[in-house]
C-alpha positions in Angstrom: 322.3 113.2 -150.0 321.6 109.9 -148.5 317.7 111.7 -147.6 317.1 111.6 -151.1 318.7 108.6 -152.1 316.0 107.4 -149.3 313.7 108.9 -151.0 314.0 108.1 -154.4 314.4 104.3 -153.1 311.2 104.4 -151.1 309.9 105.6 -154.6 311.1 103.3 -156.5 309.8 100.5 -154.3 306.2 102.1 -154.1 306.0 102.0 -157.5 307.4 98.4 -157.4 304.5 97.7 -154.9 301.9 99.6 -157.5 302.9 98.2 -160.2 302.8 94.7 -158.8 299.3 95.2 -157.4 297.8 96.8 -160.7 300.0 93.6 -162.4 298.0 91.0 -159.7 295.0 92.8 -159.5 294.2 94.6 -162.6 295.3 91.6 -165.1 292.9 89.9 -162.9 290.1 91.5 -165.1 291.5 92.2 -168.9 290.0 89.9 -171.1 292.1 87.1 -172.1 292.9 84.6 -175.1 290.3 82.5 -175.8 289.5 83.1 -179.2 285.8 81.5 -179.6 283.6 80.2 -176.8 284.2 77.2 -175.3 283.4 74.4 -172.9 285.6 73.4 -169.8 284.7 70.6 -167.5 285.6 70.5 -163.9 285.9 66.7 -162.7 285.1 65.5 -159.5 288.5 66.2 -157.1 289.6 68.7 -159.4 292.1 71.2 -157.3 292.2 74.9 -158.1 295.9 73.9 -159.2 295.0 71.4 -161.8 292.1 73.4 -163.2 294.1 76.2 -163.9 296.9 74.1 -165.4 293.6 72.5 -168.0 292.5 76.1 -168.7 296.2 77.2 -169.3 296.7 74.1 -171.8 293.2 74.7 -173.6 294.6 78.4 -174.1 292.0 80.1 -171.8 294.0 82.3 -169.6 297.9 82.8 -170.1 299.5 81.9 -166.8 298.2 78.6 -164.9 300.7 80.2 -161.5 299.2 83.5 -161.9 295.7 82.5 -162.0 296.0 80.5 -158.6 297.4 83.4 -157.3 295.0 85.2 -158.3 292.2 83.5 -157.7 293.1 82.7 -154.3 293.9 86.9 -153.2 290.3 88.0 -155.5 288.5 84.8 -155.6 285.9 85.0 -152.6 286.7 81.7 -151.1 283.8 79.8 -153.1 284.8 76.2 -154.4 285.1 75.6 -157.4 282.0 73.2 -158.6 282.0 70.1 -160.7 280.7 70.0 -164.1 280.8 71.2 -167.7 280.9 75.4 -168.2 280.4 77.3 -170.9 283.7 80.1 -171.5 282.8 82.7 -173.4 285.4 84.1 -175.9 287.7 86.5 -174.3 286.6 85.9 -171.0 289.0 87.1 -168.0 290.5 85.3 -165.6 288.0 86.7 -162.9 285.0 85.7 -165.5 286.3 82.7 -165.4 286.5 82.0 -162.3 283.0 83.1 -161.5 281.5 80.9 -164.3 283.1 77.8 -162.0 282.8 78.6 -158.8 278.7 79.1 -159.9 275.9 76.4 -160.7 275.4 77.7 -164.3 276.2 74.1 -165.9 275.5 73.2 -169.0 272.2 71.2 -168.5 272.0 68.9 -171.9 268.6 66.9 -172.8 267.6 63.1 -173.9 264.1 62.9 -175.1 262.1 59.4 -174.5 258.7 60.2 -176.9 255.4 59.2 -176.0 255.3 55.1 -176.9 259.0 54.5 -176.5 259.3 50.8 -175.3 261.4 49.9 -172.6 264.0 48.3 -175.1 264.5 51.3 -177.0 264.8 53.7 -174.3 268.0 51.9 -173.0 269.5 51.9 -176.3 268.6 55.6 -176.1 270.5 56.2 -172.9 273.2 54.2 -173.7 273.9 55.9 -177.0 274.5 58.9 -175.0 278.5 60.2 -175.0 278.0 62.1 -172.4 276.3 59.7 -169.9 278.5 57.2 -168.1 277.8 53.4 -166.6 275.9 50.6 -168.3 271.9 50.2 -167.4 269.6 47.3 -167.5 266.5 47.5 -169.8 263.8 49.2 -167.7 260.6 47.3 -166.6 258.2 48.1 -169.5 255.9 50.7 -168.3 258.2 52.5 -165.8 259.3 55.6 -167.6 257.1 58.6 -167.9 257.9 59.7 -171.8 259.1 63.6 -171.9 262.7 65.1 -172.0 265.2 65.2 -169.2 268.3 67.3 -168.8 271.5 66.1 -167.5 275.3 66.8 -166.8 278.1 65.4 -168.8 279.6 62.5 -166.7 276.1 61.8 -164.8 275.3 58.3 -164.5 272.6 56.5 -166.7 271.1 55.2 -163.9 270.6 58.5 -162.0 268.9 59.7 -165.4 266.9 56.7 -165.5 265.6 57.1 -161.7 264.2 60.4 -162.4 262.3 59.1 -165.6 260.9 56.2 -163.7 260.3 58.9 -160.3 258.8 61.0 -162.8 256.4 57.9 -163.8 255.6 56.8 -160.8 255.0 60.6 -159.6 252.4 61.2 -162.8 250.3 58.2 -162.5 250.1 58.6 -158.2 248.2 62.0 -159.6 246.5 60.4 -162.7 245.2 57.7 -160.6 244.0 60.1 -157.5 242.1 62.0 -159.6 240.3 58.9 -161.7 236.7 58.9 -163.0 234.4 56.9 -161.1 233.5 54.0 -162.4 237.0 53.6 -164.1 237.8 50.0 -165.7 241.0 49.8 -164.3 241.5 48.5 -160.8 244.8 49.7 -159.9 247.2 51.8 -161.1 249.2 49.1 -162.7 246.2 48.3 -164.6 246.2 51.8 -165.7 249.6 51.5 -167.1 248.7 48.3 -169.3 245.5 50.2 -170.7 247.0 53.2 -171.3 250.2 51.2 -173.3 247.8 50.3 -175.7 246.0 53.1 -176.5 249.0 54.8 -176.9 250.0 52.2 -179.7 246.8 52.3 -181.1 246.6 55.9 -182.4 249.3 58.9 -182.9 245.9 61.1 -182.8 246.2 63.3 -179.7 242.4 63.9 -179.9 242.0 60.3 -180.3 242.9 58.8 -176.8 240.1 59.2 -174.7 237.9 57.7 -177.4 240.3 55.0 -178.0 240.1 54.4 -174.1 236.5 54.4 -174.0 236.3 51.9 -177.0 238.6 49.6 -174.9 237.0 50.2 -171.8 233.9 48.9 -173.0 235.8 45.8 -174.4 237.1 44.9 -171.4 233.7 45.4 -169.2 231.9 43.3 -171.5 234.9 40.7 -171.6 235.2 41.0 -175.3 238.5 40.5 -176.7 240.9 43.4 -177.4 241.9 42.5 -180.6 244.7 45.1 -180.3 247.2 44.8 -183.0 250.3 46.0 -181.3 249.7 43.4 -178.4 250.2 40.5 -180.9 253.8 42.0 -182.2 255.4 43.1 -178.7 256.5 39.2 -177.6 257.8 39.6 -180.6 259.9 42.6 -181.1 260.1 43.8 -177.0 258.1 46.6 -178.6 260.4 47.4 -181.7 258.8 48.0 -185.1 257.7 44.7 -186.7 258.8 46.0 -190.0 256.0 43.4 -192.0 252.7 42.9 -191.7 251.5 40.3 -188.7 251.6 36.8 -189.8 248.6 34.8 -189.1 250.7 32.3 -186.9 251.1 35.5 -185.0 247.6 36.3 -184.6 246.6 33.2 -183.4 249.8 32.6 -180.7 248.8 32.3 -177.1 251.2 33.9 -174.8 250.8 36.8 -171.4 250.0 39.5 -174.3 248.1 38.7 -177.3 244.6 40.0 -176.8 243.4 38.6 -179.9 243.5 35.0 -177.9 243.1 35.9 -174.7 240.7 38.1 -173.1 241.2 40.8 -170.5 244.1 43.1 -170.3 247.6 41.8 -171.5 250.0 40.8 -168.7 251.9 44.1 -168.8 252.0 47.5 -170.4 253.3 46.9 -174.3 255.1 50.2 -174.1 255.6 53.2 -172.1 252.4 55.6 -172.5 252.9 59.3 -171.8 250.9 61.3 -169.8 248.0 61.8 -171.4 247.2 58.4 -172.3 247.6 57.4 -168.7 244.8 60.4 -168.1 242.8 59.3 -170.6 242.0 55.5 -169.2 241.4 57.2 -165.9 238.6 59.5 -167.8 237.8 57.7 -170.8 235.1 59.3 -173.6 231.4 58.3 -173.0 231.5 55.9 -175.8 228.8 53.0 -177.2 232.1 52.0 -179.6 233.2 49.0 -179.7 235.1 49.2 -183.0 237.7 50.7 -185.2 239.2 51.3 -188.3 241.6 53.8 -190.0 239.4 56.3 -191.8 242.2 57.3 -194.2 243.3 60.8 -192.6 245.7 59.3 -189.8 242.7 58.8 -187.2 239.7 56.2 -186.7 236.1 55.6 -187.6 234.5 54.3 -184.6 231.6 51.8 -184.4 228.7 50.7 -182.0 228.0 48.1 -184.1 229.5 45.2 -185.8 227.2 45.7 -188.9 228.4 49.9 -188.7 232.4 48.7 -188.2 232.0 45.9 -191.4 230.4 49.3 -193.4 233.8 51.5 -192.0 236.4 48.4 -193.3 235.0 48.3 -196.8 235.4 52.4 -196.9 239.0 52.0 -195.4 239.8 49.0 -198.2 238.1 50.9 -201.0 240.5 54.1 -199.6 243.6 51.6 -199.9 242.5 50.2 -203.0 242.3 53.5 -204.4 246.0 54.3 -203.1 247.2 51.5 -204.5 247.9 49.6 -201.7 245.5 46.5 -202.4 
């Protein structure tokens, strides 16, 4: 008798064991309550004890204890990593885990376009939640124009670094790879050109010809007479939002090119690119001149007699439009 009262213990306690270990290990991979997908965010110093306490609160897995557990007998041994995850809906504890323990963060994007002045691209930065710390406004010129990704909780000025690396990494290409004979003597130079032409036309096909025009300019010590050069003292780059005042035109400061000659002080805005490539190869140009032809790009002129012929068709195109 006491054999099988043994036996039926030993039984009984084996399928304790089994039904512990299918409790630990096979709840372990059952999907769990999350009802729609989510994000979680894993803070710098987060334990595995007060993650799983977050995910049990934000009703991603059922038992904050059991997960530790869990995760400590099936997890691998991999840390957990800092940053923002994506949880699918119904994802197990195990799937869970995996997503954290892995690099898979979400990777979010701020977007400086082409001709974004310095001003502007701090009060872009800054207007993003999910960036932390305060920022200076850049020196004009220093960010390369194109879209970054970043972590929630990154710093500002981490994100800024790799626009201005980024800039810095661009024009050390741009500039090895210049056409002889370029008009610009340094890179900085290349900068201040290539800020203007990218204010002076939103036509891609434009810029080298715009470059050219200005190139000439400057070799021949002409004046620039560059429109947006006049308004940046004013506005740090910022539309003007009215036309130019002819107080304006006539101001002498470090920028405006319609009373000084030579290239401005410093760059007007930050040029992308392709702009920067374009002063460094600028189109084998006679032009000297430009107007808007009517269609968003320019007639250009070798001529003063050919540009005064180009005005009066731009001011007969405006009159027409009503705008005269």
């Amino acid at each position: 008798m006491m054999d099988r009262r043994r036996a039926i213990a030993a039984a009984v306690a084996a399928l304790a064991l089994l039904a512990a270990g299918w409790f630990l290990f096979g709840g372990w991979f059952v999907s769990g309550p999350l009802e729609k997908d989510s994000t979680f965010v894993v803070s710098t110093g987060d334990s595995l004890n007060a993650v799983a306490e977050r995910l049990e609160k934000e009703r991603m897995i059922s038992s904050a204890r059991t997960f530790s557990l869990r995760a400590r007998l099936f997890g691998g041994g991999s840390p957990i990593k800092v940053g923002e995850f994506l949880i699918p809906a119904g994802a197990s504890a195990s799937k869970i885990l995996a997503i954290i323990q892995s690099d898979d963060v979400i990777r979010r994007l701020v977007t400086i376009p082409e001709g974004m002045p310095s001003i502007m691209v701090r009060d872009r930065l800054m207007a993003q939640p999910h960036l932390v710390g305060d920022i200076a406004i850049p020196a004009e010129g220093s960010v390369l124009p194109d879209s970054y990704d970043f972590e929630r909780g990154e710093s500002r000025e981490a994100v800024l670094r790799r626009m201005q690396t980024a800039m810095s990494t661009t024009l050390a290409e741009a500039w090895a790879k210049r056409a002889p004979g370029s008009v610009v003597r340094t890179p900085q130079e290349t900068v201040v050109l290539a800020s203007i032409v990218e204010k002076e036309t939103g036509k891609p096909s434009e810029r080298r010809m715009v470059a050219g025009l200005y190139s000439n300019r400057v070799r021949k010590g002409m004046l620039l007479q560059a429109d947006p050069t006049i308004i940046y003292p004013i506005t740090q780059g910022k539309p003007l939002g009215r036309r130019i005042r002819q107080s304006e035109i006539q101001a002498v400061n470090g920028y405006n090119t319609y009373t000084m000659t030579g290239l401005p002080q410093g760059p007007i805005t930050n040029p992308g690119k392709a702009s920067i490539e374009a002063v460094l190869n600028p189109a084998k140009t006679q032009a000297l001149y430009m107007v808007a032809d009517g269609t968003g790009g320019h007639q250009f002129s070798a001529t003063l007699e050919q540009h005064n012929a180009a005005v009066e068709k731009w001011f007969a195109i405006r009159r027409a439009r009503g705008e005269m």
